[in-house]
Wavefront OBJ file of the C-alpha trace (Angstrom):
o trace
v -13.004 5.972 27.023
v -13.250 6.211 23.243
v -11.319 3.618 21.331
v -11.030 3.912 17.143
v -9.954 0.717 14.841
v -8.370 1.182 12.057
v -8.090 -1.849 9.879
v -6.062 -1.416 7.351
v -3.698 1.916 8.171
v -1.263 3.417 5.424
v 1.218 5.625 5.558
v 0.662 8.551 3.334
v 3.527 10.264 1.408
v 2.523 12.968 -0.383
v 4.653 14.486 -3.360
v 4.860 18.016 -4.155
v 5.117 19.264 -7.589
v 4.618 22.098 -10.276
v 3.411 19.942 -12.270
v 3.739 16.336 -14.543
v 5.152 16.304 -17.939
v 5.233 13.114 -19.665
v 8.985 11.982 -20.528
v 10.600 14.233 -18.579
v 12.256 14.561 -15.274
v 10.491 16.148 -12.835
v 11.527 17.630 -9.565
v 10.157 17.141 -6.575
v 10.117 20.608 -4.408
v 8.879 19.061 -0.910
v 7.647 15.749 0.409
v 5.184 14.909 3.380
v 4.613 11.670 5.509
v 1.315 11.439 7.472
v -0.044 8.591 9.770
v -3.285 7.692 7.672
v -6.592 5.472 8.201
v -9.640 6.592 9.568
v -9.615 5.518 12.845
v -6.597 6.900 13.283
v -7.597 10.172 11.936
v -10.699 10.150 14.271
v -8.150 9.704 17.036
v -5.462 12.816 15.785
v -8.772 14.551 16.001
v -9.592 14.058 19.037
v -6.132 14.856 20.949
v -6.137 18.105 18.619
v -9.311 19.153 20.445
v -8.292 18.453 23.853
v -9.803 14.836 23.992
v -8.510 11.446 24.717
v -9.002 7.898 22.706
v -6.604 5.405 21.862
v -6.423 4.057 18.282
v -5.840 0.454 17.978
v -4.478 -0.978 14.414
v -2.615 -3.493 12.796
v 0.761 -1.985 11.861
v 4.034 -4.138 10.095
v 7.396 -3.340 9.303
v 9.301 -0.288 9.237
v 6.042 2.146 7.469
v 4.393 0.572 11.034
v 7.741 1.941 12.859
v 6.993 5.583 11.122
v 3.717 5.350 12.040
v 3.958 4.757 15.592
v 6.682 7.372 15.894
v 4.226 9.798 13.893
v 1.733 9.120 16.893
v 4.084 9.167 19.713
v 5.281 12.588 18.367
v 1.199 14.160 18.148
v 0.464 12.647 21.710
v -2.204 9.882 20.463
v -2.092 6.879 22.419
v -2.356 3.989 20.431
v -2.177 -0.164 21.046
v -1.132 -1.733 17.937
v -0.949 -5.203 17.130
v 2.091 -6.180 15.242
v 2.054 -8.082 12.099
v 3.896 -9.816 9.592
v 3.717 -7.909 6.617
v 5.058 -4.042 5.914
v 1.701 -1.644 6.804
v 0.995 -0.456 3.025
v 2.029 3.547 2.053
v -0.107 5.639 -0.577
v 1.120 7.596 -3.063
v -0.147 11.069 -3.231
v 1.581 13.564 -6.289
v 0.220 17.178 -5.607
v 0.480 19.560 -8.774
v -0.516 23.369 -8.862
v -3.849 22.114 -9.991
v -4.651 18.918 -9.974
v -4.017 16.030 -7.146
v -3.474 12.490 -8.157
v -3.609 9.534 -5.548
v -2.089 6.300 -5.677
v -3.457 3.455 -3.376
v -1.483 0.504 -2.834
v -2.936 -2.633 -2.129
v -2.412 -3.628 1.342
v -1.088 -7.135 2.547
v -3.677 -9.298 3.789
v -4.035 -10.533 7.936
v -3.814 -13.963 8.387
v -6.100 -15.822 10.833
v -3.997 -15.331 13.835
v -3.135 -11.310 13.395
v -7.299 -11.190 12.852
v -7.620 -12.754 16.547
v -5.428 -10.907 18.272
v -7.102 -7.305 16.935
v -10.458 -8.970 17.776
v -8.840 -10.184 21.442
v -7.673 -6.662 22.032
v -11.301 -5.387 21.294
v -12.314 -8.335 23.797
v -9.451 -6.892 26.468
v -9.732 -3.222 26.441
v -13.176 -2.402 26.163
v -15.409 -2.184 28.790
v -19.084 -0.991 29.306
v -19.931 2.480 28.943
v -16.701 2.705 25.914
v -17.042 3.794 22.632
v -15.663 1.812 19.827
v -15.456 3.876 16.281
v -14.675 0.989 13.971
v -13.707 2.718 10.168
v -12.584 2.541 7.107
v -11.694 -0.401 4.679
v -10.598 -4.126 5.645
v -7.359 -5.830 4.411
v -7.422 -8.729 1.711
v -8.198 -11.622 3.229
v -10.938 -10.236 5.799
v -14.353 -10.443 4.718
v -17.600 -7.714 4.914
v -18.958 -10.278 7.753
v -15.890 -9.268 10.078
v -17.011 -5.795 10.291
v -20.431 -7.277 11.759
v -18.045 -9.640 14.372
v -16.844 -6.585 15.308
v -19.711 -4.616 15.949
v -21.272 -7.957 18.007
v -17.999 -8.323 20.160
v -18.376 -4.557 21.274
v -21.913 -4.424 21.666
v -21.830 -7.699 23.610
v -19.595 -5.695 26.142
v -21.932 -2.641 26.365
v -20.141 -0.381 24.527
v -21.743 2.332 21.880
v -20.289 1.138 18.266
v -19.977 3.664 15.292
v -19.096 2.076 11.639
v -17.561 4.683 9.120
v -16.688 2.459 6.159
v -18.519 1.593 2.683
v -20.158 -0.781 0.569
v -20.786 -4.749 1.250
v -18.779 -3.546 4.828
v -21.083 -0.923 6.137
v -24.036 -3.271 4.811
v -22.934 -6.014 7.220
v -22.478 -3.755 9.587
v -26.004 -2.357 10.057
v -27.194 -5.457 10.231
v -25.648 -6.097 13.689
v -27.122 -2.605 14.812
v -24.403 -0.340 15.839
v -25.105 2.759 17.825
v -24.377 4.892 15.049
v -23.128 5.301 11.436
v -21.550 8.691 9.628
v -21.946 7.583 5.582
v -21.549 10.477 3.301
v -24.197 10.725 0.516
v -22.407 8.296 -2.046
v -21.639 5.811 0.593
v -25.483 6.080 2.130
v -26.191 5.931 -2.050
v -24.289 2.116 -1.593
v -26.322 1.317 1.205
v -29.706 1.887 0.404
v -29.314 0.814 -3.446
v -30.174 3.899 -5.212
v -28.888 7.392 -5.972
v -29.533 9.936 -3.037
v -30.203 13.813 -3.132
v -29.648 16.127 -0.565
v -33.246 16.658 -0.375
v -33.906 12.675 -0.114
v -31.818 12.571 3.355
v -33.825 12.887 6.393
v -35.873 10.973 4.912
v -33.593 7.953 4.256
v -31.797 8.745 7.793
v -35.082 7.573 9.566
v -35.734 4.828 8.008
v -32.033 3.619 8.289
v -32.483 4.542 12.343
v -36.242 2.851 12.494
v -34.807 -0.423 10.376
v -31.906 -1.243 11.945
v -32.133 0.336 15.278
v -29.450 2.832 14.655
v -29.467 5.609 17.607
v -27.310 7.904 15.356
v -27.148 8.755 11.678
v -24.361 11.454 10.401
v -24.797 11.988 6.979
v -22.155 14.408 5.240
v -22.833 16.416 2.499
v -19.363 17.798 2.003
v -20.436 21.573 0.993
v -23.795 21.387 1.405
v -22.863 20.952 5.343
v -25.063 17.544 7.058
v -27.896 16.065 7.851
v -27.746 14.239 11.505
v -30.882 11.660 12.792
v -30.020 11.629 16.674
v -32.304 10.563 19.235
v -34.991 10.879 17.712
v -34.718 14.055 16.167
v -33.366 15.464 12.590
v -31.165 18.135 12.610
v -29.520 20.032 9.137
v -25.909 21.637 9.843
v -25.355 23.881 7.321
v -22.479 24.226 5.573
v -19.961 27.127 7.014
v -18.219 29.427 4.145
v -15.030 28.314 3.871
v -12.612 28.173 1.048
v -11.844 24.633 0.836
v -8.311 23.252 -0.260
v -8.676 19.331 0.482
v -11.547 16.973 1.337
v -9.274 14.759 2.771
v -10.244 13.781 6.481
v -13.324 16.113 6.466
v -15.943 13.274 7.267
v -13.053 11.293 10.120
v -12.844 15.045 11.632
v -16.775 15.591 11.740
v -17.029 12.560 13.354
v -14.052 12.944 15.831
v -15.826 16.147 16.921
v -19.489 14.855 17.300
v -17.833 11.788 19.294
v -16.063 14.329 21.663
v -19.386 16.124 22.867
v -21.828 13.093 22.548
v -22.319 12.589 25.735
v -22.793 16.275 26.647
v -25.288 17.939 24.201
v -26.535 16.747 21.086
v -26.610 20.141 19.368
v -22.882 21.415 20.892
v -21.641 18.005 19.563
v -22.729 18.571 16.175
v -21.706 22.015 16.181
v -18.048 21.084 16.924
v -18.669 18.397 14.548
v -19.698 20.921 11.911
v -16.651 23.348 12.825
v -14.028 20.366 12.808
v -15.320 18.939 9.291
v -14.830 22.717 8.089
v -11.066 23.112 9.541
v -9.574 20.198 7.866
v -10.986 20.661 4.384
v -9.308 24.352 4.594
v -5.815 22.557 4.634
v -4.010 20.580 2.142
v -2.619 17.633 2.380
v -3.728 15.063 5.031
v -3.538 18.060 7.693
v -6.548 17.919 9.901
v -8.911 20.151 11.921
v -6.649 22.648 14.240
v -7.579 23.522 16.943
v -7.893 27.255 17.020
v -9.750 27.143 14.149
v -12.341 24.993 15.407
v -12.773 27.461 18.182
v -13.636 30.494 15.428
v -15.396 28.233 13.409
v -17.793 26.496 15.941
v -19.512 30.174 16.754
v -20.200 30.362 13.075
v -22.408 27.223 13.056
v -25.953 27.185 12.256
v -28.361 24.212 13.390
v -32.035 23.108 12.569
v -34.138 20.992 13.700
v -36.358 19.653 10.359
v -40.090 18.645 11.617
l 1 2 3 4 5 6 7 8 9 10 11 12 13 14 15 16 17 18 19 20 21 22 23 24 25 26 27 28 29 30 31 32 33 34 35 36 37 38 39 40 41 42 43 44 45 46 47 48 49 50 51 52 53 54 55 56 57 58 59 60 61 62 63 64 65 66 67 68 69 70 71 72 73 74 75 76 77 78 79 80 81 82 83 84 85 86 87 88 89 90 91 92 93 94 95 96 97 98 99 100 101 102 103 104 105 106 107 108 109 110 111 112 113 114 115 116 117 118 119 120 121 122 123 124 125 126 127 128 129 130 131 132 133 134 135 136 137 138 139 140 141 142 143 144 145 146 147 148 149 150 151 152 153 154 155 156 157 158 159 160 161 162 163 164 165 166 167 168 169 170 171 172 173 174 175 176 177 178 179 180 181 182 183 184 185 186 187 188 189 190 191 192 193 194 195 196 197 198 199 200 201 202 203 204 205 206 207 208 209 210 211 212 213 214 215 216 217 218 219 220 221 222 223 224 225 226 227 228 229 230 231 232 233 234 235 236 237 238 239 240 241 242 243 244 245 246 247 248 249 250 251 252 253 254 255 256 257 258 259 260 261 262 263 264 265 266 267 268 269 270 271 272 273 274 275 276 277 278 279 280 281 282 283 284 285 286 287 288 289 290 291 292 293 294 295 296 297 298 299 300 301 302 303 304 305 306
């Protein structure tokens, strides 16, 4: 069974606009709502392609009511753990031209709401599983819980992949999780130093041969990926696509390559490749579809780099 965490979910409203005018009223022509967090996106994912996971995440108050319902209403099975304070919502004003995103500061966990995510993890997983922990952490949680994390699952035989960033995704490694999927500014963070495409494959063995990591998905947003798996390096290259949003790209390439890991390296990333391509065709927080990702995935071109 896969299994995604998603620390610190948000509910996304997005506002639609012609545009903003300073001092003036401004109409709003349409308004979304979308279940956000990238665990839980990895999950949507998933279901869209005919897969199954369950997402487990904190979720408060009544934007934690919409979200669940949002979930119950795509078919992703989910096991939240309820807390005390309202799960936070983002802002997102959409122009003609320009998109501008507000993120509100989420409530911290206290001590207790911390154990009883990390005593579901404890509960639900069992060997053979695959955890995909992602995203940020609350206020009041610390890099080093990202690395509890990763130990808990591992301790129960189950295949751990971190998709977060910074001082989180540095703790992380260090625990040696099956796999990581950084894109180039967030493998930037973790290595110290400003990457280029070309300095990838490169950096992706050294990360595997370092810290053990079976698995190393590095997007490159148009100029497609770089993967490290088993052993080998692959390049994906990027489909032609007219892109509309990046939003969810990297959570969908990952959903994909999840879904056919355990089948064949190179049909995984392919779907990977073709699900990262379907949701940065659609606005909003709209993710890969599932007819697309059918056309797309026979468009995909792999190699392996010597």
């Amino acid at each position: 069974m896969i299994f995604t965490l998603t620390m610190n979910p948000s509910l996304d409203r997005y506002l639609y606009v012609d545009e903003l005018i300073p001092d003036d009223s401004i109409r709003v022509k349409d308004t979304q709502e979308y279940a956000a967090g990238k665990g839980i996106d990895v999950s949507r994912v998933i279901r869209e392609i005919g897969g199954t996971s369950i997402a487990i995440c904190p979720l408060g108050g009544s934007n934690g009511e919409r979200i669940e319902f949002m979930l119950d209403n795509e078919k992703v099975l989910y096991a939240a753990v309820r807390v005390r304070h309202e799960t936070r919502m983002n802002i997102i004003v959409q122009t003609f031209k320009n998109q501008y995103r507000l993120n509100l500061p989420g409530k911290p966990l206290n001590e207790t709401e911390y154990e009883l995510i990390l005593d579901m993890i404890r509960t639900v997983l069992r060997k053979g599983d695959i955890l995909v922990a992602s995203g940020s952490l609350p206020h009041g949680l610390k890099p080093s819980s990202y690395a509890e994390i990763v130990r808990i699952a591992k301790a129960k035989g189950v295949r751990v992949y971190v998709d977060t960033d910074g001082e989180n995704l540095q703790a992380a490694v260090k625990e040696k999780p099956f796999g990581i999927k950084p894109n180039i500014h967030e493998l930037s963070r973790l290595v110290g130093r400003d990457v280029k495409v070309e300095d990838v494959p490169h950096i992706a063995l050294h990360i595997s041969k370092e810290f053990g990591i079976t698995d190393v998905l590095v997007t490159l947003g148009k100029d497609g990926a770089i993967a490290f798996v088993d052993g080998e390096i692959y390049r994906i290259k990027p489909l032609k696509i007219v892109a509309k949003s990046g939003v969810g790209a990297g959570d969908s390439f990952l959903a994909g390559f999840i879904h056919k890991r355990n089948e064949s390296v190179e049909e995984a990333l392919k779907i990977a490749s073709a699900c990262g391509a379907s949701a940065a065709m659609n606005e909003g927080t709209t993710l890969a579809k599932r007819s697309e990702v059918e056309e797309l995935v026979k468009k995909v071109e792999i190699e392996k780099i010597k």
